[in-house]
Backbone as JSON Lines, residues from 0, in Angstrom:
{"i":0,"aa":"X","n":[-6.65,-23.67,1.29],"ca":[-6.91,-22.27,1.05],"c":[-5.7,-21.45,1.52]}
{"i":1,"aa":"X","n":[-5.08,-20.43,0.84],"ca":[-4.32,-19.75,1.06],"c":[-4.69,-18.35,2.13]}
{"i":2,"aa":"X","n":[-4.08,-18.44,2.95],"ca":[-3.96,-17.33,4.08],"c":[-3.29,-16.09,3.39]}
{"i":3,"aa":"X","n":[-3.86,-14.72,3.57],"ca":[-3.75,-13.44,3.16],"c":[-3.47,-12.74,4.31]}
{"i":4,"aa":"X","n":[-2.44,-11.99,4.69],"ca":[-2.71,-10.67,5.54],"c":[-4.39,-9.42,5.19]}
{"i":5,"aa":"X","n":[-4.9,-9.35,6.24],"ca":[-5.7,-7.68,6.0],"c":[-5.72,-6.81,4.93]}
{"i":6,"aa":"X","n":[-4.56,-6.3,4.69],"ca":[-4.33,-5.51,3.86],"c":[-3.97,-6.31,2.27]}
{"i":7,"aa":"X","n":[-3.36,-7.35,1.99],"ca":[-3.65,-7.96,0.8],"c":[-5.1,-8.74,0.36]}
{"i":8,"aa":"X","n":[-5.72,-8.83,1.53],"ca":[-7.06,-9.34,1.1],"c":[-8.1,-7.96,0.89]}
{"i":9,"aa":"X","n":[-8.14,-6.53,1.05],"ca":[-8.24,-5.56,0.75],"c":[-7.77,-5.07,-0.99]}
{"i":10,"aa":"X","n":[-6.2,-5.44,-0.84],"ca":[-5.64,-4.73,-2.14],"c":[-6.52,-5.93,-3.28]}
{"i":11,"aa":"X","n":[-6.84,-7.16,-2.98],"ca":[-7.36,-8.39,-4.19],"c":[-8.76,-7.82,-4.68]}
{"i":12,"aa":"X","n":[-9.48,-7.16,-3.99],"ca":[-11.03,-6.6,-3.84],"c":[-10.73,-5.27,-4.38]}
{"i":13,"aa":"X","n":[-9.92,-4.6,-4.08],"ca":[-9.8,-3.52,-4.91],"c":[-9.15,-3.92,-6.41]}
{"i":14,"aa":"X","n":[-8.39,-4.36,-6.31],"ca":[-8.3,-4.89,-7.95],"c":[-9.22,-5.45,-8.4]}
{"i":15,"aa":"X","n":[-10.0,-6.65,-8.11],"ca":[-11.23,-7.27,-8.51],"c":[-12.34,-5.88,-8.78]}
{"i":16,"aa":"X","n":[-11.87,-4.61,-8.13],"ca":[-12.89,-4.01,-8.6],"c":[-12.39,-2.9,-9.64]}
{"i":17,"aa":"X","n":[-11.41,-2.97,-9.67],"ca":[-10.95,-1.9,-10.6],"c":[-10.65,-0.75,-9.93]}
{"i":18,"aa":"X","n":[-10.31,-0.57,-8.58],"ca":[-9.68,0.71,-7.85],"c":[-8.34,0.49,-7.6]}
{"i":19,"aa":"X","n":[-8.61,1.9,-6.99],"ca":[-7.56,2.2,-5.83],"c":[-7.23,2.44,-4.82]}
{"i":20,"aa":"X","n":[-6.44,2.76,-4.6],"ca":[-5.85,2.83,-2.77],"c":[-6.6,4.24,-2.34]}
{"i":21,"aa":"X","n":[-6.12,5.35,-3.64],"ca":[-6.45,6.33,-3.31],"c":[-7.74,6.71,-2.9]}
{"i":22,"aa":"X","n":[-8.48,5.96,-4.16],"ca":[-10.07,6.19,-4.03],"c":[-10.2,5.59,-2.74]}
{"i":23,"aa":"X","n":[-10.19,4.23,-1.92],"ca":[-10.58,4.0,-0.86],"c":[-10.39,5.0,-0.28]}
{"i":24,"aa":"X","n":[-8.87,5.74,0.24],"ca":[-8.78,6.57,1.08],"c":[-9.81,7.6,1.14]}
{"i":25,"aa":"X","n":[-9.74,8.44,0.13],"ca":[-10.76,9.37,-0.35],"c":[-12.92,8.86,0.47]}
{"i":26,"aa":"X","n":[-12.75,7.32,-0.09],"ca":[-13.97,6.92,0.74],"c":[-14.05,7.03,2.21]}
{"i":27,"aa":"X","n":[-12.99,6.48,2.9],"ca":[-12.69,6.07,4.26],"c":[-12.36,7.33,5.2]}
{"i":28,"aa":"X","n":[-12.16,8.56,4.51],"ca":[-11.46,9.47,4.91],"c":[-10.49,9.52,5.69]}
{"i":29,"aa":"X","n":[-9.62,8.94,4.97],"ca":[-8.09,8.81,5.18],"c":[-7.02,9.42,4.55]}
{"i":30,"aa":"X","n":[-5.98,10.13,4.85],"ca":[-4.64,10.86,3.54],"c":[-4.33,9.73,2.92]}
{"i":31,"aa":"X","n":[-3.82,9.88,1.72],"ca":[-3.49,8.75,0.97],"c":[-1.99,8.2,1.22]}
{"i":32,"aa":"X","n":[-1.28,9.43,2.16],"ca":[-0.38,8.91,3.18],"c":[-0.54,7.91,3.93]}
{"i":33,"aa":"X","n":[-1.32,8.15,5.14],"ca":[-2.19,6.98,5.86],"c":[-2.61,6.06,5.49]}
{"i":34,"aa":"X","n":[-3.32,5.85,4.39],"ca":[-3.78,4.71,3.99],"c":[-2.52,3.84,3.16]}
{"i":35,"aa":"X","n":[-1.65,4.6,2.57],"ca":[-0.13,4.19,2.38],"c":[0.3,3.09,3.21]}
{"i":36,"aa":"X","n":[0.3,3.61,4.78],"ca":[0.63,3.3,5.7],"c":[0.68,1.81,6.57]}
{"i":37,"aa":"X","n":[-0.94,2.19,6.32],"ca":[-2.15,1.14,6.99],"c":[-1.84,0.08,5.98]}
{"i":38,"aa":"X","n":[-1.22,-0.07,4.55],"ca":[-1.58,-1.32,3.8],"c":[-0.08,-1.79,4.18]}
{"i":39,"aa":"X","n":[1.02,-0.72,4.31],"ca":[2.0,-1.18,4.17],"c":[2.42,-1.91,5.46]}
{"i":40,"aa":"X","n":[1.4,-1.47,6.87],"ca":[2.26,-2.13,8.1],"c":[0.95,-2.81,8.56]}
{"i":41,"aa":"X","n":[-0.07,-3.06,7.59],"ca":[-1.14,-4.05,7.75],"c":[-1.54,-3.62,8.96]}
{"i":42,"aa":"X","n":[-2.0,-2.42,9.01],"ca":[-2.77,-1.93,10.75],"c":[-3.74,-0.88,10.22]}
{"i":43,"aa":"X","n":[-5.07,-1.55,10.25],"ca":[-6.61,-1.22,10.28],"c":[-6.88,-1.4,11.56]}
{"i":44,"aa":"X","n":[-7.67,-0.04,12.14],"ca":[-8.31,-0.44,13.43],"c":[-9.75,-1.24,13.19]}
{"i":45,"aa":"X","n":[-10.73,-1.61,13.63],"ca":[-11.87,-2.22,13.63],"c":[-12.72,-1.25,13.1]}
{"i":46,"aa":"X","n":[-13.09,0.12,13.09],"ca":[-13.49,0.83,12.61],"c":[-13.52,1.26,11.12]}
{"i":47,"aa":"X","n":[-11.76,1.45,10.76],"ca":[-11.54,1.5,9.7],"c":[-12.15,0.31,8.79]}
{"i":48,"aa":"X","n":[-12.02,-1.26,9.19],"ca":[-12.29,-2.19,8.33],"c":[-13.57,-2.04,8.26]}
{"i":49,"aa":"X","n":[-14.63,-1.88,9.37],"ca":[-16.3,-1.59,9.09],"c":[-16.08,-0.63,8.23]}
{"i":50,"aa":"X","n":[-15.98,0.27,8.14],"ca":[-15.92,1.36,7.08],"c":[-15.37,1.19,5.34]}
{"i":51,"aa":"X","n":[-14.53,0.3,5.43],"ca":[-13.86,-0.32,4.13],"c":[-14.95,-1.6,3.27]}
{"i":52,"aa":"X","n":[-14.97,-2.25,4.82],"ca":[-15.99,-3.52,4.41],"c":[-17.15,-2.59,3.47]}
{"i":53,"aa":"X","n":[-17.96,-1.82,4.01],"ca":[-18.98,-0.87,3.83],"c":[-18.69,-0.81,2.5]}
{"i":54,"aa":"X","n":[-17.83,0.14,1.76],"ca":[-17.53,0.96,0.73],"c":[-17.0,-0.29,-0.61]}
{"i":55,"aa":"X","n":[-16.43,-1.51,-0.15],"ca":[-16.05,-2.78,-0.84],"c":[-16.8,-3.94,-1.23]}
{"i":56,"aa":"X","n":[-17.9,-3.51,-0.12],"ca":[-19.14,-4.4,-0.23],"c":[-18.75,-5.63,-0.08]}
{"i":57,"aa":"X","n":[-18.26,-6.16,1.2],"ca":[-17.63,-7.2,1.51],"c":[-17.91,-7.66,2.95]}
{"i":58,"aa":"X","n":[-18.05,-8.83,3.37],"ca":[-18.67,-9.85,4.87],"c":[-17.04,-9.73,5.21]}
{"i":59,"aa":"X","n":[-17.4,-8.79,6.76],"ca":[-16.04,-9.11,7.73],"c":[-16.13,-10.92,7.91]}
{"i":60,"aa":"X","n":[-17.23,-11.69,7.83],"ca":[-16.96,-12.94,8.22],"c":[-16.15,-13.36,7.32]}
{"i":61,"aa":"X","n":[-16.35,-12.88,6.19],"ca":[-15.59,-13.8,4.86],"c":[-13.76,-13.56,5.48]}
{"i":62,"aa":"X","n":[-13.57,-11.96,5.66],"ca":[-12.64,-12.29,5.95],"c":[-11.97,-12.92,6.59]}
{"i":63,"aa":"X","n":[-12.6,-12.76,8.03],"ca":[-11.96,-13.43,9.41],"c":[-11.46,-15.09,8.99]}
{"i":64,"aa":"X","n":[-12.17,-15.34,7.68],"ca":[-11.61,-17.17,7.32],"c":[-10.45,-17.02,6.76]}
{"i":65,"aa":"X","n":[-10.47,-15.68,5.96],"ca":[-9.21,-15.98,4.73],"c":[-7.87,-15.19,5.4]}
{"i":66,"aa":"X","n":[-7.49,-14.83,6.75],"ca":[-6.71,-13.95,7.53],"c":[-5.58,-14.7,7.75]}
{"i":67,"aa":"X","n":[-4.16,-14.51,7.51],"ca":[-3.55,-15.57,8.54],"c":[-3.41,-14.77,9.88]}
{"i":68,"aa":"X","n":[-3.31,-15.42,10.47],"ca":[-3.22,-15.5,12.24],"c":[-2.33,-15.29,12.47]}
């Protein structure tokens, strides 16, 4: 199985769903600066990802397998 950073295992789920960055932001209430940010230097606090997980409809467990370390 291939290992993903956070933020590319985010951007695969948003494509699988047909979004965007923006719209997440807009969900998460984040600037679309920030959320710019967050994908580009792969830094979600724990909050943010409950909140993403939420809106993506996605198991933090699933991720924690597919993460590299």
């Amino acid at each position: 199985m291939t290992k993903v950073t956070i933020a590319q295992y985010i951007l695969n789920i948003l494509e699988s769903q047909e979004r965007h960055k923006n719209w997440l932001a807009d969900k998460v209430g984040l600037s679309k600066q920030t959320i710019g940010y967050k994908f580009k230097n792969d830094s979600f606090t724990a909050e943010e990802l409950i909140r993403i997980a939420k809106f993506l409809n996605f198991n933090l467990e699933e991720l924690k397998d597919k993460i590299k370390e």
